[in-house]
N, C-alpha and C positions, 0 to 999 in steps of 0.2 A: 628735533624734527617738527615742521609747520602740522598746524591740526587741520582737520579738516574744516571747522569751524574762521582760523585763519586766513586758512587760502581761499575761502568764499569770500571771505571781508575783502583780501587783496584783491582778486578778482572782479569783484562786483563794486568794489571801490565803498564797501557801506560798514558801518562797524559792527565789531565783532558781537557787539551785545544784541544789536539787530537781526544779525545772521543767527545768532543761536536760538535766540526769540521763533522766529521763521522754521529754523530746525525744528524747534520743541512743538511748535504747533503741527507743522506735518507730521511730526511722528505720533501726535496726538490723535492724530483723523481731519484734524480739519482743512479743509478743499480749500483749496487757491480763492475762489472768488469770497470766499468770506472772509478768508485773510487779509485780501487785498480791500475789502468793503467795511469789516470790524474791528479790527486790529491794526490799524494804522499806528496807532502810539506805539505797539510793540515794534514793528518795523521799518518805522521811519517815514511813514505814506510811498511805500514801494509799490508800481503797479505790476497789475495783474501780469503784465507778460515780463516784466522781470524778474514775478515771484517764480512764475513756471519756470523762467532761463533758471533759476540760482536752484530749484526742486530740482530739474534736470541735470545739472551738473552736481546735485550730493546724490544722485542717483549711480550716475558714473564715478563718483571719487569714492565711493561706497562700494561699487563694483569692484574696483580698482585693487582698494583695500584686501579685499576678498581673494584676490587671486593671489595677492602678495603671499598673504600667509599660504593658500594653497600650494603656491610655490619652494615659500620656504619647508613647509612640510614634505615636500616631494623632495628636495634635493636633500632635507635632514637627513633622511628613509636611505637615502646613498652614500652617509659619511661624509658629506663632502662642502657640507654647508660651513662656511668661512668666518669669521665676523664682518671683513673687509667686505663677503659676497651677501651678507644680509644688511651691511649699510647698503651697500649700491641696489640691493633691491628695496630698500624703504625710503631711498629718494629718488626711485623712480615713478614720472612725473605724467607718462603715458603707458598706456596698454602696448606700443610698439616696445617701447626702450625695456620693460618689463620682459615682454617674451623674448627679446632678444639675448637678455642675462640667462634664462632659463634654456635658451637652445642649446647649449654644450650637454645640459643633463637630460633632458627628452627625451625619454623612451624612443626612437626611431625605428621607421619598418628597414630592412635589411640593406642597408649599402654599400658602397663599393667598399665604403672605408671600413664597417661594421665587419665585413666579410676578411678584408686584410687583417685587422686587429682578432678577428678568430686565430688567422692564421700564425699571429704569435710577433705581429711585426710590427706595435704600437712602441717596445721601446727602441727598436732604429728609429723610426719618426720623429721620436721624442729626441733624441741623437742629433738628426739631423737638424732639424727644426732650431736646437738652442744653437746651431752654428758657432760652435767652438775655434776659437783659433789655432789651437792643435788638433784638430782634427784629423784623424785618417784618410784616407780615400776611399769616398765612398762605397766602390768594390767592395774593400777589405772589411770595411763595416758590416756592407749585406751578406757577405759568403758567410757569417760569423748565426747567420738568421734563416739559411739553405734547410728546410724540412721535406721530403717527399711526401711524409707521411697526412700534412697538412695542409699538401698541393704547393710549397715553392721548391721549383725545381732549378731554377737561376737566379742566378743574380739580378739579369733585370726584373723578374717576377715580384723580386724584394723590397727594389727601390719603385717600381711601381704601386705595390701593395703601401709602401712608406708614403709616398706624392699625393696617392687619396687619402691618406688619415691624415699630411698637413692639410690636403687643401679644405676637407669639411672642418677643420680647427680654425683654419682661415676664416671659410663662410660663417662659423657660427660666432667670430669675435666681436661680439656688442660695439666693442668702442670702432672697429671698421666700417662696421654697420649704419653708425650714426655718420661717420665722414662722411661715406657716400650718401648718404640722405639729404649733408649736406649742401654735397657736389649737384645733386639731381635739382636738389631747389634751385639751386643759383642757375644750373648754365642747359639742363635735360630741355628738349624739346616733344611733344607731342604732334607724333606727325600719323596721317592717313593718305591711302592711296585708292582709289576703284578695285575691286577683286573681280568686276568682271564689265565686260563691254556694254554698259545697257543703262539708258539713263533714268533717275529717280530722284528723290525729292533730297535724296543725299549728294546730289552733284557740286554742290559747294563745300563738299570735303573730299574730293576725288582728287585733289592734290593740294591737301592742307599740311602747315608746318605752325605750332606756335609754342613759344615756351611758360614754360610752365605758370610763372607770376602772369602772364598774361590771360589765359583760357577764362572762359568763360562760362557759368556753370552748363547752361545752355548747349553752346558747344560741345563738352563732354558727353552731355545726356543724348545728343545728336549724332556724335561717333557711335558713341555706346551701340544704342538703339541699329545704326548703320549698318557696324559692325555683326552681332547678334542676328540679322535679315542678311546679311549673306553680301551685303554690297559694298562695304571697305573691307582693308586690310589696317590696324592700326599698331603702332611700333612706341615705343619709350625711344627717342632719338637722344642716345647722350656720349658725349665722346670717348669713344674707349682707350687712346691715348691718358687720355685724363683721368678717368677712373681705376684702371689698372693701374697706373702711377700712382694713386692713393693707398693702392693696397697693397703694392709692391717695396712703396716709403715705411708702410706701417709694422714689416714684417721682416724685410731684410735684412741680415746686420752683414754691411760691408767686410771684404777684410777674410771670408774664412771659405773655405774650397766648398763647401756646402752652399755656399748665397746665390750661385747660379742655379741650382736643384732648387733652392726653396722659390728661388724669382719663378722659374717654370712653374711649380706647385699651387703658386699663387695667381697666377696668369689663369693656371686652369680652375683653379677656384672663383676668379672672376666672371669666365663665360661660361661655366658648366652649373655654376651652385648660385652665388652669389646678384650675377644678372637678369636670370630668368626668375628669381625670388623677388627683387629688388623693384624689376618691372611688373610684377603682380603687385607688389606691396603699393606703390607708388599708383598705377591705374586706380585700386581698390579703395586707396586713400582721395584719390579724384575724383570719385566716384562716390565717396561717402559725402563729399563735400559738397559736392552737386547735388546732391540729394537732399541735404539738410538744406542748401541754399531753396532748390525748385520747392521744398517743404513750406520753408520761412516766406514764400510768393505766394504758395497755397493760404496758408492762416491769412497776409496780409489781404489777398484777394476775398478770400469768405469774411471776413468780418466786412467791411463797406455792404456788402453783398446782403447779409442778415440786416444790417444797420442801416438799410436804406426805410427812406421814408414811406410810411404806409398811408395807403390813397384811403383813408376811414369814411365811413359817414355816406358811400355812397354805392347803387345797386350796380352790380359788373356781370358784364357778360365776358363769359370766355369763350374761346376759340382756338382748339386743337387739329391745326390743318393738316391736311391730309389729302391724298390721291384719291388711289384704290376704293378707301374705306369712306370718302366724304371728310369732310368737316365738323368733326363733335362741338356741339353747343349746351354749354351752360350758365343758367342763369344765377347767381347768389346774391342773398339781400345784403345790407351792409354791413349784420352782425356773422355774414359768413353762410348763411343759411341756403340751401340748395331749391329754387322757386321752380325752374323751369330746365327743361333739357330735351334739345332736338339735334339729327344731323341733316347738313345741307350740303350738295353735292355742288360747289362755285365750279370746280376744276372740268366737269363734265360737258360743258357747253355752254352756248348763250341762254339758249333756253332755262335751263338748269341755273345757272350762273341769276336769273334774273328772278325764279322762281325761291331760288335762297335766299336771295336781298328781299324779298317779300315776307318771307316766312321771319326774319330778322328782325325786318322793319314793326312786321305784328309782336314781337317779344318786346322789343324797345320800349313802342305803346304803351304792352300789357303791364309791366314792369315798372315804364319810369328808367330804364335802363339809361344811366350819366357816362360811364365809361365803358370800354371794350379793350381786354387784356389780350393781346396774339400770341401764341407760342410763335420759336421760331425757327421750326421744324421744316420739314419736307410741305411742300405747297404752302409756304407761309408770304413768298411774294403775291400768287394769286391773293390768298384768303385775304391781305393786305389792299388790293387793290378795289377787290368786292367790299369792304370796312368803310373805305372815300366813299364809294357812291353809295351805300347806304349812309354813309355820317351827310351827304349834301343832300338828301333828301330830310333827315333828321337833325337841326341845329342845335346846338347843345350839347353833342352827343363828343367824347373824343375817346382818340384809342391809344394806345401803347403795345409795344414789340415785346415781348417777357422772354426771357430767358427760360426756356422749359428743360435745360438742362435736368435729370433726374425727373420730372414728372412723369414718366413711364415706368420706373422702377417705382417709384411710390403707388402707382395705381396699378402693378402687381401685385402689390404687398399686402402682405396679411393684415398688416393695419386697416388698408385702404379696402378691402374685403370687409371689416370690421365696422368702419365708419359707412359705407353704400354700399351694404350688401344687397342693394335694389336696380343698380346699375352696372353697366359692365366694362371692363378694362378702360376701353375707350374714353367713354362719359366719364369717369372718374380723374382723366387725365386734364381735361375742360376744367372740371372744378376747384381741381388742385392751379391750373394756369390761373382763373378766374384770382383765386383768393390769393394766390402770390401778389398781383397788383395789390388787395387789398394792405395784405400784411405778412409780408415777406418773412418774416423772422417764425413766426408761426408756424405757416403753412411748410417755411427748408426745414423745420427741426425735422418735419417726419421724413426726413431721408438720409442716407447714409451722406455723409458730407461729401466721402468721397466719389459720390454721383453727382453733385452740382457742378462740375466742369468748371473750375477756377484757377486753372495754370495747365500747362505741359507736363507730358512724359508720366501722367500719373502712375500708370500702370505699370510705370518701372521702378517706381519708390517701393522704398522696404514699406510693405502695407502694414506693420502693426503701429511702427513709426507714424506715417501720416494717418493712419485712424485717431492714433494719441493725441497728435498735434491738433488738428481739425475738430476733434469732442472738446478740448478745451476751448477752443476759439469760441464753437457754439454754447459752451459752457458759461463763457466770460459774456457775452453778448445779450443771451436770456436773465443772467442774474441781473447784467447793465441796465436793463430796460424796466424788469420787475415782470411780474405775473399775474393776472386776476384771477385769485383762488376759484371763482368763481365761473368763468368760461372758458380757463385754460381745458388743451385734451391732455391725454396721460403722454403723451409725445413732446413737450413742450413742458409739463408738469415736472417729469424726470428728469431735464437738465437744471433744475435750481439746486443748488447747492444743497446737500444734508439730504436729499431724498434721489431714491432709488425706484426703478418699475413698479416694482410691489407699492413701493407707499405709493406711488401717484399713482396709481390703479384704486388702491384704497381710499383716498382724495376724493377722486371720481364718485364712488362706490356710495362713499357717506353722502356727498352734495346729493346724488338723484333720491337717495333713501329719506336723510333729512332736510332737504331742502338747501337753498344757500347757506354757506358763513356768514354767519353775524357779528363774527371776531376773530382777530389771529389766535386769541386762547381757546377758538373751540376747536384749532386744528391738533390739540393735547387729545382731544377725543377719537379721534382717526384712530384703528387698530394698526398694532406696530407704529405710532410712533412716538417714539422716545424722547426725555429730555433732549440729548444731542442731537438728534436730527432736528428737533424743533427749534433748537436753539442758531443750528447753520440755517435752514430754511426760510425762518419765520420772517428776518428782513425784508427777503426778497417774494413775498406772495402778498400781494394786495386784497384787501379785503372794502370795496368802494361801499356794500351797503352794512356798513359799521358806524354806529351809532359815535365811538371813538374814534377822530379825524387823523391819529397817529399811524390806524391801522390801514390807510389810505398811501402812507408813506414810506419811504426807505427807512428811515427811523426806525432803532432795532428795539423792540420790546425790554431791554437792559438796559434804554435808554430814554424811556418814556416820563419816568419823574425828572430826567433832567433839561429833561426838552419842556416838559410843565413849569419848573423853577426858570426856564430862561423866557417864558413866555411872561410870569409874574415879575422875573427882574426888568424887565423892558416894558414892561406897564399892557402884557394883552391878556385877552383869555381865549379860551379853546374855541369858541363860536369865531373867532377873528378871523381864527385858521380854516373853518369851515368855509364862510364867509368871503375870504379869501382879502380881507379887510389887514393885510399886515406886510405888504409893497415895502413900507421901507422900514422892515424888521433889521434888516444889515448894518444899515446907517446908526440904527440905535446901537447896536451890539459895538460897532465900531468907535461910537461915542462912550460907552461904557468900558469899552477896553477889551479885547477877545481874552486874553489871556486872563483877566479877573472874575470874565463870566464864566471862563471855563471851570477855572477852583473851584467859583463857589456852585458851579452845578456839575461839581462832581467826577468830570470828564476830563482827557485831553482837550488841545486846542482842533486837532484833525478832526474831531469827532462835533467837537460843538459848530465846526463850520458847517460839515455835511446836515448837521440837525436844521441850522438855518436855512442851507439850499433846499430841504425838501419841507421846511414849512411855508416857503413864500410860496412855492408851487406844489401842494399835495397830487398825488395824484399824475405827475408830469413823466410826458412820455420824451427822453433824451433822444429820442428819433425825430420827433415835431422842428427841433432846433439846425436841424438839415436841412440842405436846397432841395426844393421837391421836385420829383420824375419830371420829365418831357411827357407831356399829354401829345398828339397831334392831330391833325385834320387834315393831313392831304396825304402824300405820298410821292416820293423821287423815284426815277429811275436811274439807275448805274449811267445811261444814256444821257440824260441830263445834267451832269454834274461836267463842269470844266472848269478850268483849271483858274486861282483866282476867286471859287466864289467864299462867300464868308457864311460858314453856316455854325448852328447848335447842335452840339450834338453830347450822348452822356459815354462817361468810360465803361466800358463793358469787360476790359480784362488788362491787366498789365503783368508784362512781362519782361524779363531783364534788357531787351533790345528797346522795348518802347510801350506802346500801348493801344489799343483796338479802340474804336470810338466807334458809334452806335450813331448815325448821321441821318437816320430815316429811310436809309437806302437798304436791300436786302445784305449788301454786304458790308462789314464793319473797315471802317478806315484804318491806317496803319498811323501814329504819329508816331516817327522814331527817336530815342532818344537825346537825338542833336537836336529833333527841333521841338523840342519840350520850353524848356527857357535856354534866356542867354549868358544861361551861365554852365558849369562843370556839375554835372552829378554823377554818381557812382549808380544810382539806379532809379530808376521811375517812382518807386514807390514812394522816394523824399519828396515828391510834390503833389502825385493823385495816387485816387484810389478807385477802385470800385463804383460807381452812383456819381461820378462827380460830375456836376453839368458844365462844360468848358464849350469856348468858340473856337472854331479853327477855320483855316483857309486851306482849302485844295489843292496841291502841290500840283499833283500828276494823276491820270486816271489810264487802269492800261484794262478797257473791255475786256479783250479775248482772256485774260490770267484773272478777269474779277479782282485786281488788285486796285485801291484808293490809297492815294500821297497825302497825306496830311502835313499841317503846321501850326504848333500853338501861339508857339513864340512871335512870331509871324503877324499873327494877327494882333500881339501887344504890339509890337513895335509899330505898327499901323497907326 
């Protein structure tokens, strides 16, 4: 039998010494993103989101495993365990095909058939069912099974009581099971109808039909959700000529006065057991898929989202618009710091409206204020529109639309209590707006991921699932970029690998007590932490006022004499690296030979490469290397826009149909995924992401639905 160490290699296509390599270290402790950052030689330079797919699936083949034996245990415990039935349960390859073997022994709550078989009538069934060619007639058979005593008082009572113990023998036959599984893949349709007269945002499913290889995960989560609200009706549409003919083929035997009883028996095991199970399994199974698909859009969509580039270096005002309550205003300096905070009432009138561009105009002054971060909330076209005429009064000055998605939950939060316990809800929601422009990746750790609004239907994913999913993204993102021991918060401290709340509370604790690090070995000093946590972490925490230039880089402290020996093979010294005198360190390495430098310092070759990429740039932030945000200075209206024009705009979400662009207009554009390029893809994701700055051309604009046509492709081919 395949090991589990096997079927990973088969699967993930990587060898088996790799896979086990990757096992041994997870079951060691150590996290994904170190794996995938320090350990390369062990696995091949696997990344991070293949290390997670191949942990996730020995998660499940380990599960799997688990039940096996449980299984086997439970049917030992009944005599009845086989050898032929414990091969077919150890190559069994899914959690379906598994419980399907195990359904004949299943403890079961009381059934029709349970109830017959009390009554004494399991071996006529048994009788009939092997459809003997000398058979009796079945009368003769049942009157031979007549009890008053145990409630059969006929004959037909008998052969009734016999029809339900074939047919749940039918329903629970594994190898039927799979036929029709099969049957449902190839030719099932999923169809929905309207369940009532009244129209809603599900009226494009009010008479839907599609088959199964077609649907879309979308689609599903869209009936789903329909369904559940009360306004479809949705069915497994699959031919019951055809299906019944599978189960009728698989059980029949020609030929014996019994085959028409058991054809019956089985007919009614198809629409009574069989169908109604079958269509659970199948929705359930559509559903699971969906799920993990709408999941798989969530991670893609949050990483671009954390990985967008950060506007550094300069002072931001935020603005949390609003009705009712005003306009919250906050000012931060460029290392984040909170200067100024007032609220201005734009929405309230002209008056009002002109006295906030005043009261603005003096923060700008006061400040130096370079940019202006919008949320893009309730009253964010107003607040949008009051931003121009204070930016024309002030030059210099530009603004940005920010996604405030979650900055309301954060500025509930206990954290966010913690960090301005001097401000209140409001103002805290500004601040946080503010520093997103600065530093996006920062400022979303402190929120639950599954608050940043980056796909559909959230709320109907298995939530521990997409919590999972979504902490690694932000997991893999923060170790990607690296950390400043030294001005990270304990929110952004605690996703680097090897450190947990506590330590980075403790982090914290030591930095205000003792001042800054002076080195990644004074982080040995921290209480609770350990060689292995220091040994995951210490890569990824930057240490800029360290006397040694290593502790400035990705470069893992296990690695530091050999980054010094390839610094002396290649003729530099460590002031080079500070200095930053060592541009074409590559060209040497490459003239000496990667593979000779690597021997003789020590290392793999993955390893001496990554030592060279963070010597030429210490210090380098892999965000800097991205197109930077859309700053702007004017402002569209939805009114404005016709059809033909050629504008810039950034991606703001993508989803399996297509993808939302962000066009300066309040509302985001649709580009669908015909007019992406001119060519076939399977999903948006193969070409944007997230932050990406793309042209398009205005298809179609329809006012009164707030909907915008876009086109990418369109404007290449221009």
């Amino acid at each position: 039998m395949e090991t589990q160490i096997q079927q990973l290699s088969r699967e993930f296509n990587k060898s088996e010494t790799h896979v086990k390599n990757v096992v041994d270290l997870i079951d060691e402790g150590y996290t994904i993103p170190f794996i995938a950052r320090y350990r390369k030689e062990a696995h091949g330079t696997m990344d991070d989101t293949t290390l997670r797919d191949l942990a996730d699936r020995l998660t499940y083949l380990r599960s799997l495993a688990e039940r096996r034996e449980e299984i086997k245990k439970a049917i030992a415990a009944q005599d009845k365990l086989t050898d032929e039935l414990a091969r077919q349960i150890d190559e069994a390859k899914t959690l379906a095909v598994l419980e399907d073997l195990y359904r004949p022994y299943k403890q079961k709550r009381r059934t029709r058939a349970t109830i017959a078989k009390e009554k004494g009538l399991e071996p006529l069934a048994d009788q009939i069912f092997a459809q003997g060619k000398e058979l009796p007639a079945l009368e003769t058979l049942a009157s031979a099974f007549l009890d008053p005593e145990k409630g059969v008082n006929t004959v037909e009572e008998a052969l009734a009581g016999a029809s339900d113990i074939i047919a749940e023998s039918v329903s629970d036959n594994a190898t039927i099971r799979q036929k029709l599984r099969d049957v449902i893949s190839r030719s099932a349709k999923v169809g929905s109808v309207a369940a009532k007269e009244e129209d809603s945002v599900y009226r494009l499913y009010y008479q839907f039909d599609q088959p199964l290889s077609k649907l879309q995960s979308h689609q599903i989560l869209a009936i789903n959700r329909g369904e559940k609200e009360g306004f479809l009706k949705v069915n497994l549409d699959l031919d019951r000529e055809l299906a019944v003919g599978t189960v009728k083929h698989s059980v029949v035997k020609p030929g014996s006065s019994a085959s028409k009883f058991v054809e019956a028996a089985a007919e009614d095991a198809y629409d009574r057991l069989i169908y109604p199970s079958m269509e659970r399994e199948t929705r359930n199974a559509l559903t699971d898929l969906a799920n993990e698909g709408a999941i798989h859009n969530f991670a893609l969509n949050l990483k671009p989202l954390l990985m967008q580039p950060p506007v550094k270096g300069h002072v931001t005002m935020g603005l949390d618009p609003g009705y009712r309550n005003g306009c919250k205003v906050a000012v931060v300096s460029d290392t984040g710091k909170v200067l100024d905070t007032t609220v201005v009432y734009p929405t309230f009138g002209e008056r009002q409206k002109e006295e906030a561009i005043e009261k603005l105009e003096t923060l700008v002054k006061k400040h130096a204020v370079e940019h202006i971060a919008i949320g893009n909330g309730t009253a964010s076209r107003e607040t949008e529109q009051m931003t121009v005429e204070l930016i024309a009064r002030n030059h210099g000055v530009s603004y940005m639309i920010v996604n405030e998605a979650g900055a309301s939950v954060y500025s509930a939060s206990k954290l966010a209590a913690e960090e301005f316990p001097q401000y209140d809800v409001n103002l805290r929601s500004a601040v946080s707006i503010a520093r997103r422009l600065q530093d996006p990746l920062a400022e979303l750790v402190k929120i639950d991921p599954k608050a940043i609004g980056v796909g559909q239907y959230q709320h109907d994913m298995p939530q521990k699932r997409l919590s999972e999913t979504l902490e690694g993204v932000v997991e893999d993102c923060v170790n990607a970029v690296g950390v400043d021991v030294n001005t990270a918060s304990p929110s952004l401290l605690k996703q680097v690998a090897g450190l947990n709340e506590t330590l980075a509370k403790n982090i914290v604790v030591y930095r205000e007590e003792n001042g800054a690090f002076s080195s990644r070995k004074q982080l040995m000093k921290v209480p609770k932490m350990g060689p292995k946590a220091f040994e995951q972490c210490a890569g990824f925490l930057r240490v800029p006022e360290s006397k040694l230039v290593f502790d400035n880089t990705g470069v893992h402290p296990e690695s530091y004499s050999a980054a010094e020996k390839l610094l002396t093979l290649t003729g530099y010294q460590l002031k080079d690296v500070s200095a930053g005198n060592i541009a074409d360190l590559p060209e040497r390495v490459k003239k000496l030979g990667e593979s000779k430098l690597a021997t003789e310092c020590g290392v793999g070759l993955p390893t001496l490469k990554d030592v060279v990429k963070e010597l030429v740039k210490p210090g380098r932030d892999p965000r800097d290397e991205l197109p930077k945000p859309v700053l702007r200075t004017d402002v569209l209206d939805i009114k404005d826009i016709v059809p033909g024009m050629i504008l810039t705009g950034t991606v703001r979400n993508v989803i399996d149909f297509g993808v939302f662009v962000d066009i300066g207009v309040h509302q985001d554009g649709l580009v669908h995924i015909s007019e992406i390029v001119n060519r076939f893809i399977k999903h948006p994701s193969e070409v944007l992401s997230i932050g990406d700055v793309v042209k398009v051309v205005v298809l179609g604009v329809d006012i009164p639905k707030k909907r915008i046509s876009l086109s990418i492709k369109q404007v290449q081919n221009s």
